[in-house]
N, C-alpha and C positions, 0 to 999 in steps of 0.2 A: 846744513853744512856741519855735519856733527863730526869732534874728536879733533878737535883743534890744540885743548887741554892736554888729550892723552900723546899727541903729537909732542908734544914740547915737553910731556914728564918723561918719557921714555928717553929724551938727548939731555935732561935736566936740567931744563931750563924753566923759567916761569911762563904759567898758563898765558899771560899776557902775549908771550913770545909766538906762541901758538895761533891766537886771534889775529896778530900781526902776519904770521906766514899764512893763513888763511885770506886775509884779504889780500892779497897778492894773488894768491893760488886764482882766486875771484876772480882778478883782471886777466889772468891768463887763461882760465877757461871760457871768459866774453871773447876773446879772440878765436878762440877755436871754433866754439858755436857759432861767430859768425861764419866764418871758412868751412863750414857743417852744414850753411842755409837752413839756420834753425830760425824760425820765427817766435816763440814767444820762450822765454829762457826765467823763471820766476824763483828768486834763492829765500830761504828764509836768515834773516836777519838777525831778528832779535822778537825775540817773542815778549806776552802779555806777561808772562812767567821769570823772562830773564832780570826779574827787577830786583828780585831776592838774592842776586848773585854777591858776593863780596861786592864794595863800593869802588873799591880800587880798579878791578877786574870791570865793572860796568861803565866807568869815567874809560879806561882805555878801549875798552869798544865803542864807548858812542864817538871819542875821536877816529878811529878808524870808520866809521861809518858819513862821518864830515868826511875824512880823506876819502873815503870811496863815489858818495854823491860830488866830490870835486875835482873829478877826473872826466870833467868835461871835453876838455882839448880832443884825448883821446875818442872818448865816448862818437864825437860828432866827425873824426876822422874815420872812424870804422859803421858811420851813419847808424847808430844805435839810441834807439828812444828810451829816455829810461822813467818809468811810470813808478809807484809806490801806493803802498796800500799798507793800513794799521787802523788805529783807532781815529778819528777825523781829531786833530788839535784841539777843537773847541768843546769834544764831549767830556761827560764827567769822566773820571779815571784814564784819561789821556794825559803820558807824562813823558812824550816829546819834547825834552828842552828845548828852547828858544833860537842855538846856534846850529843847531840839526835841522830843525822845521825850514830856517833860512835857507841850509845847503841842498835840502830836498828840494824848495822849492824851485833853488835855481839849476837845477840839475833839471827837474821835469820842463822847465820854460825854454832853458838854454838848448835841449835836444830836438822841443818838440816839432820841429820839421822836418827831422829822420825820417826816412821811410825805410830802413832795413830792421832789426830782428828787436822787439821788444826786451826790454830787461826790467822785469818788475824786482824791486827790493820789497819784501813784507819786515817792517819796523813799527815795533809795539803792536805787536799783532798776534792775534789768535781767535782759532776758525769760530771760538764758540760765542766767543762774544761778537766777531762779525754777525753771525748769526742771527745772535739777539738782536743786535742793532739793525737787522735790514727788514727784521718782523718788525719792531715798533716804527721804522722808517715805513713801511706800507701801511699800517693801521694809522698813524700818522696822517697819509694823505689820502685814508679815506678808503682803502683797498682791503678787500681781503684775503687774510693772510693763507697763499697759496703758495704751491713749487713755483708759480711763474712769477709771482710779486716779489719774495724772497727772492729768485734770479734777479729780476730787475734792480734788487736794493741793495746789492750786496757793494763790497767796497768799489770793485772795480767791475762792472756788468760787462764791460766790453771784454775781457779774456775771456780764451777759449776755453773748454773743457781742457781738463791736464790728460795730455797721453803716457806718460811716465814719473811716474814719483824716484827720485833717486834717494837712497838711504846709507851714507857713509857709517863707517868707521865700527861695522860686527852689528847697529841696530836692526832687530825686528820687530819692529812694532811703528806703527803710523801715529804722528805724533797731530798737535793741535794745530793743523796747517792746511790750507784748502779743502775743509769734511768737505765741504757742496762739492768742490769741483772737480775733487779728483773719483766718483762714483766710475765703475769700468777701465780706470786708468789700471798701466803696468805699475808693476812695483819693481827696482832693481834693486839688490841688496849687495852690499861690497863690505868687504872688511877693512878697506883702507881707509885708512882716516881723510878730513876735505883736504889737509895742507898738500897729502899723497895723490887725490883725485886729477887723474891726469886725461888727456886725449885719449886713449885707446879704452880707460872707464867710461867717456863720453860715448867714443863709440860705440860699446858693446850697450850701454844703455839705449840706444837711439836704436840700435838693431833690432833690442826688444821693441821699444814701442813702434814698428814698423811692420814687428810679425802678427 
């Protein structure tokens, strides 16, 4: 959900202001994806990488990320599961504060008898070190390390293959975000930044991965 920053420099305002009209933009495109009968809807959050950000600027996302896992009410009125994948809490270099770890978790408990459209957040995450993690998670139990053991270990084994990567705000380039899963998927590229990502970029993105 990139250009949330460059969102907010351009009306001159602070980058903060940007992350805030991003997580909005968020609730409003989980509505539409529902009304789309999308089934699995996966955004990237906050990466392994976003820790070197100014401190300021990481303290006001990880509260927008408490406000977004605690948008329950809504979440289980539009019957939406919402799942999370990152580094597991308890491993080394996992640096999920404490008051976040809580809202995820109540957020994954509180939905999980949805049965409508998955909404994975990836927080504290990134593809390479899922990676690492899901090869020592099979030599671990004894397996060797194959395409099928690594599927099996990865954060979340039950999502699907990805059928569209969407790429706001002018990037070209595939960032550290589902290497395994998005292999054969589309790519849609847009110039609009996430806070601009509306319905009709949903759509033409879903068109692709349809063609």
């Amino acid at each position: 959900m990139d250009g949330n920053g460059r969102w907010a420099k351009r009306r001159g305002l602070p980058r903060t202001a940007g992350h805030t009209e991003g997580e909005e933009n968020l609730a409003a495109i989980v509505r539409v994806a529902v009304t789309r009968n999308v089934g699995w809807l996966t955004v990237f959050g906050f990466s392994t990488e976003n820790w070197v950000r100014p401190r300021t600027e990481v303290r006001h996302i990880l509260g927008l990320h408490r406000r977004l896992f605690g948008r329950v009410e809504e979440l289980n009125q539009l019957n939406v599961q919402v799942k999370w994948m990152g580094r597991p809490f308890d491993t080394p270099g996992a640096r999920t504060p404490k008051y976040v770890q809580r809202a995820i978790r109540k957020a994954v408990a509180d939905t999980a008898q949805n049965t409508g459209m998955v909404l994975t957040v990836a927080f504290d995450y990134g593809s390479r070190a899922e990676l690492v993690q899901a090869a020592l998670d099979a030599r671990r139990d004894g397996e060797i390390v194959s395409e099928s053991s690594i599927s099996n270990h990865l954060y979340l084994p039950e999502l699907p293959p990805v059928d569209v990567v969407v790429r706001t705000s002018g990037e070209r380039r595939i960032s550290n975000f589902m290497l395994w899963q998005i292999v054969g998927a589309r790519v849609y590229f847009t110039e609009r930044t996430w806070p601009e990502f509306g319905a009709a970029e949903l759509d033409a993105a879903l068109a692709l991965a349809a063609s």
